[in-house]
KEFI-115565 format. One record per residue: x, y, z of N, C-alpha, C in turn. Coordinates in nm, 4 decimals. Layout:
n_xx:X; n_yy:Y; n_zz:Z; ca_xx:X; ca_yy:Y; ca_zz:Z; c_xx:X; c_yy:Y; c_zz:Z .
...
//
This chain:
n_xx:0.3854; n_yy:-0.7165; n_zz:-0.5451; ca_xx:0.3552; ca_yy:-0.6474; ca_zz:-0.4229; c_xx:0.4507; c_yy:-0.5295; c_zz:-0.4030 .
n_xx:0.5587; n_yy:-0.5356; n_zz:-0.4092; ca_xx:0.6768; ca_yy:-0.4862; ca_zz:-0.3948; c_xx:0.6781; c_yy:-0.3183; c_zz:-0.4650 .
n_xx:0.6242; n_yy:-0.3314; n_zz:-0.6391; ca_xx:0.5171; ca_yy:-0.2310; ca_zz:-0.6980; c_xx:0.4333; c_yy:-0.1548; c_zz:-0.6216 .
n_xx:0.3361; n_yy:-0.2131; n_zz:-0.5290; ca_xx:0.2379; ca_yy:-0.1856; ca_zz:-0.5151; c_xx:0.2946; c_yy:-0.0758; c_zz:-0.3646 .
n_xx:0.3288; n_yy:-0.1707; n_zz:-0.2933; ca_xx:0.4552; ca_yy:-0.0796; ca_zz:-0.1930; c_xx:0.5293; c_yy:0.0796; c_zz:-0.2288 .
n_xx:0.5759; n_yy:0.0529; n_zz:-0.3498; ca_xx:0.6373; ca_yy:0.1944; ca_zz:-0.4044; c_xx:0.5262; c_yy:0.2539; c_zz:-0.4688 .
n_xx:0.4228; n_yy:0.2610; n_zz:-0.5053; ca_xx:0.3179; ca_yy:0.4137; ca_zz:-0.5364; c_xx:0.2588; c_yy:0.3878; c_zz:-0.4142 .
n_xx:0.2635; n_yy:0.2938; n_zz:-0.3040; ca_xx:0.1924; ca_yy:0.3602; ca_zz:-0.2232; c_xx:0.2665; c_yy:0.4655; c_zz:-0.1411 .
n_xx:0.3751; n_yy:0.4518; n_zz:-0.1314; ca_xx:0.5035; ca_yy:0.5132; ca_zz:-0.0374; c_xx:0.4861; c_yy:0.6574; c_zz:-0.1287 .
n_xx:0.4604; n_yy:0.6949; n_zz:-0.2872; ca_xx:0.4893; ca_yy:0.7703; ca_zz:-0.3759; c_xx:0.4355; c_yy:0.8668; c_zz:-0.3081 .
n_xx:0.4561; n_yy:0.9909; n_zz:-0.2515; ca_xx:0.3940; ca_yy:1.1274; ca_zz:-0.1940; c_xx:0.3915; c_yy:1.1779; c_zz:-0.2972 .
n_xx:0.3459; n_yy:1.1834; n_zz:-0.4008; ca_xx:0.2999; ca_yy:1.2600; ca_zz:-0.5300; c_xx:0.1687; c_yy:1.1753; c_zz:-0.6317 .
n_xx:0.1648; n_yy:1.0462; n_zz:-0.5747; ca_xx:0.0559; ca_yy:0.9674; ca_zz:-0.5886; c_xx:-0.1189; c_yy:1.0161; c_zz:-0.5491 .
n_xx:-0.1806; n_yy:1.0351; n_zz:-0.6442; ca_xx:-0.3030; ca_yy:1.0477; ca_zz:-0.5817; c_xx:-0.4458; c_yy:0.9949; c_zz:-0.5920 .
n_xx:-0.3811; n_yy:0.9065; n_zz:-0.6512; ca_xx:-0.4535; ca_yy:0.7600; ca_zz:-0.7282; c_xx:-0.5079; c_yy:0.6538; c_zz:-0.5758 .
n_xx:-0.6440; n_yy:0.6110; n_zz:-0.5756; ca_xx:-0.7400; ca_yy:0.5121; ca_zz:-0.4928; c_xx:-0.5965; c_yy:0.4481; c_zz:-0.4424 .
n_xx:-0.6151; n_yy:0.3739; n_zz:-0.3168; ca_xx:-0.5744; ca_yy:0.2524; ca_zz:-0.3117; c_xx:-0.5851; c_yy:0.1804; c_zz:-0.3951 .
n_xx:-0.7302; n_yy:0.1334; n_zz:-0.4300; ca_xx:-0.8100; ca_yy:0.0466; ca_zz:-0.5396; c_xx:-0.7257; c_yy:0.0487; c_zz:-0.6689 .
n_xx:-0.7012; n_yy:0.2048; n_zz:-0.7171; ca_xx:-0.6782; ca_yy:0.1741; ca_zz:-0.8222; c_xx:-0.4833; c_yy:0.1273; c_zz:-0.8511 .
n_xx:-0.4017; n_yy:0.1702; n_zz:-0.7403; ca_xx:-0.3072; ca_yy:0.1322; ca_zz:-0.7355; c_xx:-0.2900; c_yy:-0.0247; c_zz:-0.7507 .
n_xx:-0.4035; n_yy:-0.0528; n_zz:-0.6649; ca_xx:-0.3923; ca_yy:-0.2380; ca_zz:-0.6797; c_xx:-0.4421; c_yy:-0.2844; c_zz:-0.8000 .
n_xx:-0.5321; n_yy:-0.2612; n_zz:-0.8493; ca_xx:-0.5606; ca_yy:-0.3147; ca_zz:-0.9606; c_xx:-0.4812; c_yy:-0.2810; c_zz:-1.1039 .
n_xx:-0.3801; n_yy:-0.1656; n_zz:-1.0789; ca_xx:-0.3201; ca_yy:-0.1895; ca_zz:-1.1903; c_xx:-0.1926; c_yy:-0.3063; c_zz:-1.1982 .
n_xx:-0.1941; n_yy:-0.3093; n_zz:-1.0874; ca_xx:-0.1011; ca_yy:-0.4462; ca_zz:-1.0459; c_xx:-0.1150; c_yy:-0.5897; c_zz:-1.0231 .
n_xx:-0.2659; n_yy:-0.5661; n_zz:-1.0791; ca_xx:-0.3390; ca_yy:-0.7408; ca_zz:-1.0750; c_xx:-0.4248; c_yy:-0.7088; c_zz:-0.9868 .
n_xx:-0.4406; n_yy:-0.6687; n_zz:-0.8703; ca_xx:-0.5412; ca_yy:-0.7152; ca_zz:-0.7481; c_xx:-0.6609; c_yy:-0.6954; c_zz:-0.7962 .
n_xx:-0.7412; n_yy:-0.7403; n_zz:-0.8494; ca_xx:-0.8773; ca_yy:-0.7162; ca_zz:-0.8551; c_xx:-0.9828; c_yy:-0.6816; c_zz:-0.7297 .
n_xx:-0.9538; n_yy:-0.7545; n_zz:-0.6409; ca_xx:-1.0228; ca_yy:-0.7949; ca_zz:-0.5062; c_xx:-0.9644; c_yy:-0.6858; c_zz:-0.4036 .
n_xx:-1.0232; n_yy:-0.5943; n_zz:-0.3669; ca_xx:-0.9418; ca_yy:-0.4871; ca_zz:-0.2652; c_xx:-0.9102; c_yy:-0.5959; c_zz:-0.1238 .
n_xx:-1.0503; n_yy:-0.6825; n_zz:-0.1049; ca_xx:-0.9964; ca_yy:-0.6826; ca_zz:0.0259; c_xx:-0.8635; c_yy:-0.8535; c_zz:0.0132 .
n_xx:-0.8553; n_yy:-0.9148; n_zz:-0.0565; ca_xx:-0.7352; ca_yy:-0.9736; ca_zz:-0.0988; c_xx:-0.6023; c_yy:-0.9042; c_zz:-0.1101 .
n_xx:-0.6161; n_yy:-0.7639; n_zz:-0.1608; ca_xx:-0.4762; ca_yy:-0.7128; ca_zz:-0.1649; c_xx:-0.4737; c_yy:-0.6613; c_zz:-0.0386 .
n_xx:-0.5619; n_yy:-0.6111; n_zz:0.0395; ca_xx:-0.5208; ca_yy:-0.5584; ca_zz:0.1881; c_xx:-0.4640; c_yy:-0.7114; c_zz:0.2646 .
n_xx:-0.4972; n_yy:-0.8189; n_zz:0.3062; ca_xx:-0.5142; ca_yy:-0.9048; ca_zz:0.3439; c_xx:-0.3256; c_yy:-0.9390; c_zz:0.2889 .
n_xx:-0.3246; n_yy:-0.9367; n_zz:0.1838; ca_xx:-0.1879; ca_yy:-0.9434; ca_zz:0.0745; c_xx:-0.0507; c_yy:-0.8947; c_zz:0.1140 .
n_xx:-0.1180; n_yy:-0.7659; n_zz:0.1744; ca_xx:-0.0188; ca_yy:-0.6494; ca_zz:0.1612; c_xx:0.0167; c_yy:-0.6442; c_zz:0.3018 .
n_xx:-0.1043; n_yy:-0.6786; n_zz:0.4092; ca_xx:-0.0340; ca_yy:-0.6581; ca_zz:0.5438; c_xx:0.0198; c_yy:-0.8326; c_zz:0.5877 .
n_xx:0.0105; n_yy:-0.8922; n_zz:0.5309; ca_xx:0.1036; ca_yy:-1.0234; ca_zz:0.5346; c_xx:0.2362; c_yy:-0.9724; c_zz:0.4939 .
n_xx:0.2502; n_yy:-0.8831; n_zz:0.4040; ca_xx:0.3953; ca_yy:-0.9060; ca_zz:0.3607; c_xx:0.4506; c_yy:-0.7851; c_zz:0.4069 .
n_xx:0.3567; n_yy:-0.7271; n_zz:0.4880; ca_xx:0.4490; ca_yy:-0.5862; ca_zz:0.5249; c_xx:0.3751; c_yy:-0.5137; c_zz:0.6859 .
n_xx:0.3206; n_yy:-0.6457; n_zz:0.7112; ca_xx:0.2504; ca_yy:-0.5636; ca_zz:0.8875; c_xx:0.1774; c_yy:-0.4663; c_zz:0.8944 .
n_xx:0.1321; n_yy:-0.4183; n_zz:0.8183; ca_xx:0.0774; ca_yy:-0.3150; ca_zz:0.7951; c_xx:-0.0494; c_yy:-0.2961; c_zz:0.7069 .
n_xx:-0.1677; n_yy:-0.2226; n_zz:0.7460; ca_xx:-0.2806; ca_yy:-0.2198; ca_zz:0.6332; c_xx:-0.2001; c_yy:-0.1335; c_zz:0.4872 .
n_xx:-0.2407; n_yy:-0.1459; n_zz:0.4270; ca_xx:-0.1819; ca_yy:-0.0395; ca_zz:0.2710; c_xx:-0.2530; c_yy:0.1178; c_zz:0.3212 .
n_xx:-0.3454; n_yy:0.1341; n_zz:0.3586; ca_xx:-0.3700; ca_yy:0.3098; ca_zz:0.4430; c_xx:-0.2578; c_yy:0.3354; c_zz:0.5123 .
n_xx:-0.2632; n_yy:0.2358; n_zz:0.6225; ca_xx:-0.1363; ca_yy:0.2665; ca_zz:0.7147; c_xx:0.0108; c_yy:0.3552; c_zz:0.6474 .
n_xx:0.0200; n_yy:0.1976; n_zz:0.5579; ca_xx:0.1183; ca_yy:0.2486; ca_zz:0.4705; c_xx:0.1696; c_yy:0.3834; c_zz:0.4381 .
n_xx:0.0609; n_yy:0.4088; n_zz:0.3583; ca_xx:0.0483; ca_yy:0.5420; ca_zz:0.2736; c_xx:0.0443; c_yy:0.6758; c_zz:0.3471 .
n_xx:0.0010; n_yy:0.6351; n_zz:0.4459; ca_xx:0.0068; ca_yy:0.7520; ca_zz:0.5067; c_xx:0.1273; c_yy:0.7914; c_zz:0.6224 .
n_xx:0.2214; n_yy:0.6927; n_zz:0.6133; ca_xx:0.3338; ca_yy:0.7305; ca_zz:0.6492; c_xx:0.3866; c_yy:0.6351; c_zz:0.7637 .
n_xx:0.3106; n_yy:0.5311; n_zz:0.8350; ca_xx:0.3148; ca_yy:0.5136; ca_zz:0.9638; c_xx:0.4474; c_yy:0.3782; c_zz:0.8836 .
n_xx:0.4677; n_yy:0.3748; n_zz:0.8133; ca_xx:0.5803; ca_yy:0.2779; ca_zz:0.7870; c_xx:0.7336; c_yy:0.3219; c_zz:0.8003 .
n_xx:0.7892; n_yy:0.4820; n_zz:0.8710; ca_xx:0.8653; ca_yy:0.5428; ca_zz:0.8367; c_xx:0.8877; c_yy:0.5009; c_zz:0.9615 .
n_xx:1.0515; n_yy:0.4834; n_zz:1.0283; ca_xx:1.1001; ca_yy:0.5109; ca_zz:1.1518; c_xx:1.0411; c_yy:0.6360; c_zz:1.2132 .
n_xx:1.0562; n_yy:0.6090; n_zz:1.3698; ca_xx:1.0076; ca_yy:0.7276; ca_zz:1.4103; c_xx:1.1257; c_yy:0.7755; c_zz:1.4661 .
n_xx:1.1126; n_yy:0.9232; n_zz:1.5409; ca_xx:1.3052; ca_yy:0.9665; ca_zz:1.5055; c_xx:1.2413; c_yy:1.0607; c_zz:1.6222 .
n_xx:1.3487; n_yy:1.0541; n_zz:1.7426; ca_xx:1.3259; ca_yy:1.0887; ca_zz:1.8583; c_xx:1.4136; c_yy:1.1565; c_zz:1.9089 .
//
């Protein structure tokens, strides 16, 4: 998972969700979403698109 966390975070990444997960085993998209926001609160979009960053005020 932890993998899957760092290309999604990767801002030079421009690879599916899909295919990020499946090179990491997930076959099943909606298992790795299900996967991923268990272990990190968050959908993997969310993720990626930044909303995992402190917000700075």
């Amino acid at each position: 998972m932890e993998q899957c966390r760092r290309d999604l975070a990767d801002p030079r990444s421009i690879r599916p969700i899909s295919a990020i997960a499946a090179r990491w085993g997930f076959t099943d998209a909606a298992h790795f979403n299900r996967k991923f926001r268990s272990a990190y609160g968050m959908s993997p979009s969310d993720y990626r698109n930044g909303r995992h960053a402190p917000s700075v005020n």
